[in-house]
RODO-2510 file (C-alpha; in nm, 4 decimals, decimal comma):
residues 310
     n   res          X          Y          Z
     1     x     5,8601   -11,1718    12,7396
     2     x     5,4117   -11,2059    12,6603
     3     x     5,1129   -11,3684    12,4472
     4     x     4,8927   -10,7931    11,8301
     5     x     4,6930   -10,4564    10,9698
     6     x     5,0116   -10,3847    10,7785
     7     x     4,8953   -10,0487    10,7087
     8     x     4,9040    -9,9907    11,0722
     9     x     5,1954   -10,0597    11,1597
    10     x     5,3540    -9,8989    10,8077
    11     x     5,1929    -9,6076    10,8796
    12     x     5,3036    -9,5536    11,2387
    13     x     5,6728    -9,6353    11,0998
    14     x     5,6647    -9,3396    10,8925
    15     x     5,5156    -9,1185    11,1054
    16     x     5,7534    -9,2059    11,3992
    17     x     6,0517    -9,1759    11,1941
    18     x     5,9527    -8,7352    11,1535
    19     x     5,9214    -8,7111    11,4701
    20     x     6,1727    -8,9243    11,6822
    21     x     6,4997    -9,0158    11,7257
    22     x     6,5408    -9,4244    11,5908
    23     x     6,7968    -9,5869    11,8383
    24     x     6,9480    -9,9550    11,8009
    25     x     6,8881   -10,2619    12,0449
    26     x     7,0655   -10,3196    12,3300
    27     x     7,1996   -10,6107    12,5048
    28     x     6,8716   -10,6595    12,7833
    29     x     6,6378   -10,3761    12,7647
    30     x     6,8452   -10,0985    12,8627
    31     x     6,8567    -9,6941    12,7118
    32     x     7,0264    -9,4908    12,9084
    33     x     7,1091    -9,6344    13,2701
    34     x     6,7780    -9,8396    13,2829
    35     x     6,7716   -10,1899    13,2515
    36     x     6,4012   -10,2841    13,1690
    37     x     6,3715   -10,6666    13,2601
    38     x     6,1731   -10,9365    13,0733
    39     x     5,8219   -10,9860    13,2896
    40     x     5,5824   -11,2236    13,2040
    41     x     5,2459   -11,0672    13,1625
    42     x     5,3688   -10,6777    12,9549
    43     x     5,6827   -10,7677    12,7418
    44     x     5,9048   -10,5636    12,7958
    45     x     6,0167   -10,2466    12,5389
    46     x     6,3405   -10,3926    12,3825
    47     x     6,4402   -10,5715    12,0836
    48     x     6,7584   -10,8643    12,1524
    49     x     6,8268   -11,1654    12,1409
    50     x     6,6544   -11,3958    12,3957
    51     x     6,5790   -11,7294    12,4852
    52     x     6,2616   -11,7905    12,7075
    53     x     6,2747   -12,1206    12,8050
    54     x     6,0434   -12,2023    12,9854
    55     x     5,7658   -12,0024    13,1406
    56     x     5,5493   -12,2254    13,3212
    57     x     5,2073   -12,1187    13,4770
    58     x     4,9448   -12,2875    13,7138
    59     x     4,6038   -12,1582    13,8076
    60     x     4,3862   -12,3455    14,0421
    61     x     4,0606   -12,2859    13,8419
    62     x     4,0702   -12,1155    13,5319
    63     x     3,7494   -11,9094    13,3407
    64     x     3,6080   -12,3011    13,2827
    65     x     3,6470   -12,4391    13,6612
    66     x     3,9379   -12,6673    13,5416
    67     x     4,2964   -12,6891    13,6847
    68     x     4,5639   -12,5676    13,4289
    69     x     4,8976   -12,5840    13,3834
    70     x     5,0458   -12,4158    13,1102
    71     x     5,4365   -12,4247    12,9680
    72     x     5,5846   -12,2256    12,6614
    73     x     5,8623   -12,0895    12,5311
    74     x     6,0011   -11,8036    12,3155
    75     x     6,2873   -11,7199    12,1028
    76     x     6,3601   -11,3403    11,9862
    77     x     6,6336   -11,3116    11,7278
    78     x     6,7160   -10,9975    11,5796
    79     x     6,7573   -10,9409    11,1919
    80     x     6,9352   -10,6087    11,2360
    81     x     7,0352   -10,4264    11,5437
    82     x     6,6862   -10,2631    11,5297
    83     x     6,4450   -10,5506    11,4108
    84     x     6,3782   -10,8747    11,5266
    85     x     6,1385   -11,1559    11,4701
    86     x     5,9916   -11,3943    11,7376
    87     x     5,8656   -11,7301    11,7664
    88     x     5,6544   -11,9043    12,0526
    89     x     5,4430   -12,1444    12,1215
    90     x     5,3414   -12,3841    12,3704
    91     x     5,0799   -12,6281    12,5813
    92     x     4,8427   -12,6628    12,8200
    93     x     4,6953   -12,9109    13,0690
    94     x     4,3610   -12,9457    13,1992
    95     x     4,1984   -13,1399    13,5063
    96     x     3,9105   -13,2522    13,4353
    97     x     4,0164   -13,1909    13,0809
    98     x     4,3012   -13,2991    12,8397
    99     x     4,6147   -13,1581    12,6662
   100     x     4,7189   -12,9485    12,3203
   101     x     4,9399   -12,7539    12,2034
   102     x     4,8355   -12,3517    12,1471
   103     x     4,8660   -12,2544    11,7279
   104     x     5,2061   -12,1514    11,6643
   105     x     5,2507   -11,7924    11,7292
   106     x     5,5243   -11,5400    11,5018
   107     x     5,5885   -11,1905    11,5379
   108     x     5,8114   -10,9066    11,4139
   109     x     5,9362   -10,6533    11,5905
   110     x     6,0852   -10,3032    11,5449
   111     x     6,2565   -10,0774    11,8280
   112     x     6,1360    -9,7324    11,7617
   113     x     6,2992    -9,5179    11,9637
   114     x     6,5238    -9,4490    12,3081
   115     x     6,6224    -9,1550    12,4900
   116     x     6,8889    -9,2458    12,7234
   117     x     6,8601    -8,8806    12,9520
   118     x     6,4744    -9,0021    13,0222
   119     x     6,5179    -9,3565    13,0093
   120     x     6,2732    -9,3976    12,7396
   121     x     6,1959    -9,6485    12,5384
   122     x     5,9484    -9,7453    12,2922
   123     x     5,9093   -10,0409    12,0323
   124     x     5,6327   -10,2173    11,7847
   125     x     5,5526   -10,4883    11,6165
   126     x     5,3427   -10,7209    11,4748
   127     x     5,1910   -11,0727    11,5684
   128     x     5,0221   -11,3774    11,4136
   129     x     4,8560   -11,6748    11,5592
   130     x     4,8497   -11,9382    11,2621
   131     x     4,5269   -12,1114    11,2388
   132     x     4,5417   -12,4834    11,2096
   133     x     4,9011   -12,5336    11,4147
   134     x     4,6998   -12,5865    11,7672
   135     x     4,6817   -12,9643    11,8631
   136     x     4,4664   -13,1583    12,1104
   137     x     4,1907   -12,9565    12,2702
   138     x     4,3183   -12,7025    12,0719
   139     x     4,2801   -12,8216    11,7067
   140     x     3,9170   -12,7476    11,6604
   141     x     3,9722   -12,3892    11,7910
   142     x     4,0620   -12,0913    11,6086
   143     x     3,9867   -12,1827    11,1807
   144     x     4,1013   -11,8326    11,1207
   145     x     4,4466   -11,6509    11,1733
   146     x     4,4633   -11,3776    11,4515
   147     x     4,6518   -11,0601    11,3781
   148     x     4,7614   -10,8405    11,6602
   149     x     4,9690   -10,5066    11,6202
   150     x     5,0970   -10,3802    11,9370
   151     x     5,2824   -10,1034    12,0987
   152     x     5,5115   -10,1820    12,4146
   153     x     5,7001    -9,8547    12,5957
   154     x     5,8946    -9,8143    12,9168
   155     x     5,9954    -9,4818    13,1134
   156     x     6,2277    -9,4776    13,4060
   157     x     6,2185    -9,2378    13,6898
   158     x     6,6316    -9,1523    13,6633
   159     x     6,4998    -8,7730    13,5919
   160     x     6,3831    -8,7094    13,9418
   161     x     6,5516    -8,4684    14,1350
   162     x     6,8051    -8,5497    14,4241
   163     x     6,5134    -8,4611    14,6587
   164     x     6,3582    -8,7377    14,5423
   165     x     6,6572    -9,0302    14,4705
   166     x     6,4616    -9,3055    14,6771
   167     x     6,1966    -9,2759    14,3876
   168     x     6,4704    -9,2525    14,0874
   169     x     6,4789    -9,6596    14,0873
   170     x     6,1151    -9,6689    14,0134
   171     x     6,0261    -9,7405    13,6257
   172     x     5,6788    -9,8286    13,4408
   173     x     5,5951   -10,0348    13,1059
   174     x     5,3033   -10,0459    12,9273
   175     x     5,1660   -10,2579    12,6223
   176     x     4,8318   -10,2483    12,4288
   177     x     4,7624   -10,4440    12,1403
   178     x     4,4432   -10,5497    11,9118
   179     x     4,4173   -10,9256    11,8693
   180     x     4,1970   -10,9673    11,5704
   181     x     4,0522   -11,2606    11,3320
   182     x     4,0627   -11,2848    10,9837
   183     x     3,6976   -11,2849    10,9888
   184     x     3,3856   -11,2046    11,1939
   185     x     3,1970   -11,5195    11,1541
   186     x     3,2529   -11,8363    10,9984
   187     x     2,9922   -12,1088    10,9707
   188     x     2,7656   -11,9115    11,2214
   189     x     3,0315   -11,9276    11,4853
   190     x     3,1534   -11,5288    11,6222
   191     x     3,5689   -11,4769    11,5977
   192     x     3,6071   -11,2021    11,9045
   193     x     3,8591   -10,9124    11,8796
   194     x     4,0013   -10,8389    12,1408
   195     x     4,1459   -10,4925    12,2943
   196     x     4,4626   -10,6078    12,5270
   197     x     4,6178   -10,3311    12,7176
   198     x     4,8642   -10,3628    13,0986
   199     x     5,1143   -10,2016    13,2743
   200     x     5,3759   -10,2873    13,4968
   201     x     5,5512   -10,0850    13,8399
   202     x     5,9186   -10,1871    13,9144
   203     x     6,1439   -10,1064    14,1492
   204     x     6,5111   -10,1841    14,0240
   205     x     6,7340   -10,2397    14,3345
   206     x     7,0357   -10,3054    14,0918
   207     x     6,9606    -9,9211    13,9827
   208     x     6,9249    -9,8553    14,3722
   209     x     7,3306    -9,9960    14,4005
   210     x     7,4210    -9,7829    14,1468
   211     x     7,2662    -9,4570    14,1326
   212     x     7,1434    -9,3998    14,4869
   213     x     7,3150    -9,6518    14,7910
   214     x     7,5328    -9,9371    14,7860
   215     x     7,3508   -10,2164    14,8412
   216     x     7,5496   -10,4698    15,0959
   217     x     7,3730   -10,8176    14,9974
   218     x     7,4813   -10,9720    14,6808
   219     x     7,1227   -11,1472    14,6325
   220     x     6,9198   -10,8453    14,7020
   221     x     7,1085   -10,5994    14,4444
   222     x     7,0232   -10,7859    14,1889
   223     x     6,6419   -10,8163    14,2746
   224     x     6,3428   -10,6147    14,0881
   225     x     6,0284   -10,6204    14,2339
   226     x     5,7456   -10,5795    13,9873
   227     x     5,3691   -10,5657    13,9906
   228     x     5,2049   -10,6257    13,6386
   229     x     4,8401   -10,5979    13,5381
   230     x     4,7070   -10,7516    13,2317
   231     x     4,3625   -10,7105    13,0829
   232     x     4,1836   -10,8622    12,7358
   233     x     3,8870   -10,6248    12,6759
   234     x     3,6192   -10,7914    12,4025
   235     x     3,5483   -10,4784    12,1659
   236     x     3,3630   -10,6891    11,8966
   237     x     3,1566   -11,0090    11,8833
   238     x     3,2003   -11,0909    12,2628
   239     x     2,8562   -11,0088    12,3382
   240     x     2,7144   -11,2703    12,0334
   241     x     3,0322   -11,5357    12,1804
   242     x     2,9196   -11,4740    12,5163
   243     x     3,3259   -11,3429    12,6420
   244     x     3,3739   -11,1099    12,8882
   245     x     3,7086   -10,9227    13,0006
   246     x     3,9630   -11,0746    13,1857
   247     x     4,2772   -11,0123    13,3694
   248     x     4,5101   -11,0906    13,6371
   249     x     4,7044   -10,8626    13,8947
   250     x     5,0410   -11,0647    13,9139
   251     x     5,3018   -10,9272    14,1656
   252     x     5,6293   -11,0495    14,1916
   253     x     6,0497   -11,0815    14,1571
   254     x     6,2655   -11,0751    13,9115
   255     x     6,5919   -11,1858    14,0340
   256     x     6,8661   -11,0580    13,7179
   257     x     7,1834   -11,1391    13,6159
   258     x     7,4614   -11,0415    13,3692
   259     x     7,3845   -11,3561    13,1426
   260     x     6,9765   -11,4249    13,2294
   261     x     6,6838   -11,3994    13,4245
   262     x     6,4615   -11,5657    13,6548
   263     x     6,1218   -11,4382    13,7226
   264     x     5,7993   -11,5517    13,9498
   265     x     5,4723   -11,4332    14,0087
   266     x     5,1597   -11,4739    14,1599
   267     x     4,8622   -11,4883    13,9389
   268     x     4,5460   -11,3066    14,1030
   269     x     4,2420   -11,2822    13,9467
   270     x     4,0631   -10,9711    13,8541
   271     x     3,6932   -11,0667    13,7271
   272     x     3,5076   -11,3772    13,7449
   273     x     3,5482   -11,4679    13,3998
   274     x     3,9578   -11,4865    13,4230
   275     x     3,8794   -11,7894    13,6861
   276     x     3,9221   -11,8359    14,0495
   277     x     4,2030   -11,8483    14,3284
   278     x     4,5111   -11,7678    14,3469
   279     x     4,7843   -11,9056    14,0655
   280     x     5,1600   -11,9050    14,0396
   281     x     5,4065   -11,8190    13,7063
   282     x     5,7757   -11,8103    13,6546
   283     x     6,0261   -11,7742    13,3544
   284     x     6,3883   -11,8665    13,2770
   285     x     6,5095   -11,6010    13,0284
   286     x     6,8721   -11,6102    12,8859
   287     x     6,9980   -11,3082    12,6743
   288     x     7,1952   -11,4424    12,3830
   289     x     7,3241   -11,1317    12,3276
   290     x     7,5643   -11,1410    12,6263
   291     x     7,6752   -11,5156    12,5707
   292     x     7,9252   -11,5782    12,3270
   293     x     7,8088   -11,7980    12,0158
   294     x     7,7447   -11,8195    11,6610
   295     x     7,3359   -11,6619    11,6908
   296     x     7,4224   -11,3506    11,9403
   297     x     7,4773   -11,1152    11,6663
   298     x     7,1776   -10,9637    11,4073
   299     x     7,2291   -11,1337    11,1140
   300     x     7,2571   -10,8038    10,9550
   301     x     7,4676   -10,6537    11,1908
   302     x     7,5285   -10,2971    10,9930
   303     x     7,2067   -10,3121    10,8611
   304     x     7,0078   -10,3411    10,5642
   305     x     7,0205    -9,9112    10,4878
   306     x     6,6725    -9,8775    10,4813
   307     x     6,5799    -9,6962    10,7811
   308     x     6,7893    -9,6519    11,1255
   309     x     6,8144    -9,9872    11,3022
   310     x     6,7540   -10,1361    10,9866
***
């Protein structure tokens, strides 16, 4: 699970709704016979219900020189079988430095399509950093709300021919978002906006058991190996703030279960500014929708009759 105006996001509701066939969530990420698994860096293209707790993160020397830790969670719950609304937050350590906790961060998103015979599957939504929650070395930062709309999508490669089965296990997600203030400036001081776009290669070795080979070793068929690549592009103010693009090439497993998830990473730098050396990342994800308890369900499971999924 990761870290995107109105009119937007209203406006690519409506148009979506012409043109595509709406679909309802699914326990995990899955349309068709692809399970799309939570990574860290791209969120993944599903709405459920999920716990993320915790992701934890080190990184020898970050953009400032400093050695961070970071830990957060995140809790998805959906509203109707096609909506959902998130909440996350969490804090960082610094050496030499000190502690705080990041400004609360809400979102709302809406699954906008699958097509189970292509294994795709596409959803929005809609983020905001609250100004004024952050604590520590983060409660002088950030006097303005941040507003990011973003678009997260995943194809499979179930399509390819029997010539090519070995590749069928393959799948690819993408997300790109905005991440913008509510203003420019404020008392002289530049608010950046932020272009944030990644993609991720997996290779699903429980699809493997399934759909190609039987797959001998208990551990290994349920393993996904996954290579994500994140990048924050400045596309106004970060030449008067003095911010540059960053990102991080962050390989890894994702070991998955019937119940949850466990993911880890390495975090490798891609430009100067993103910091130095090699970090680490992992995540404990639990899907509420497969454990039975009073908050599995949307709390509108038949929906509100307003648009499908909703």
């Amino acid at each position: 699970m990761s870290f995107l105006s109105n009119r937007f996001i209203a406006g690519a509701l409506a148009g979506a709704t012409a043109l595509f066939w709406l679909a309802p969530a699914y326990p995990h990420a899955v349309c068709g016979d692809r399970i799309f698994p939570a990574t860290i860096a791209i969120d993944d293209p599903g709405v459920l219900d999920e716990l993320t707790l915790p992701t934890v993160s080190w990184a020898p020397y970050n953009s400032t020189g400093a050695h961070e830790w970071d830990a957060s969670f995140s809790w998805t719950k959906t509203i109707t079988p096609g909506l959902s609304v998130v909440i996350s937050d969490g804090a960082t350590w610094e050496h030499p430095g000190s502690y705080g906790w990041n400004p609360l961060n809400t979102g709302i998103q809406y699954q906008l399509l699958c097509v189970p015979d292509v294994e795709f599957m596409m959803k929005v939504g809609f983020d905001v950093a609250w100004a004024g929650t952050g604590t520590g070395i983060f409660a002088g930062s950030g006097r303005e709300n941040t507003y990011s709309p973003l678009v997260d999508a995943g194809l499979g490669f179930g399509t390819l021919p029997s010539s090519l089965q070995y590749l069928r296990p393959f799948a690819i997600t993408a997300e790109f978002s905005t991440t913008a203030p509510g203003y420019d400036w404020v008392n002289g001081t530049p608010y950046v906006t932020t272009f944030n776009w990644g993609f991720t290669l997996q290779y699903s070795l429980p699809y493997f058991n399934s759909h190609v080979a039987a797959i001998d070793n208990d551990f290994i068929k349920h393993l996904i190996p996954v290579a994500e690549f994140a990048f924050q592009t400045p596309i106004h103010n970060g030449g008067a703030a003095g911010q540059l693009q960053t990102g991080n090439f962050q390989p890894g497993l994702v070991y998955i279960a019937d119940k949850w998830q466990f993911a880890l990473e390495a975090v490798v730098p891609m430009t100067g500014a993103t910091g130095h050396g090699v970090g680490v990342v992992g995540s404990f994800d639990i899907y509420l929708d497969d454990i039975p308890n009073r908050i599995d369900e949307p709390i509108f499971p038949h929906g509100l009759g307003i648009a499908p999924g909703i």
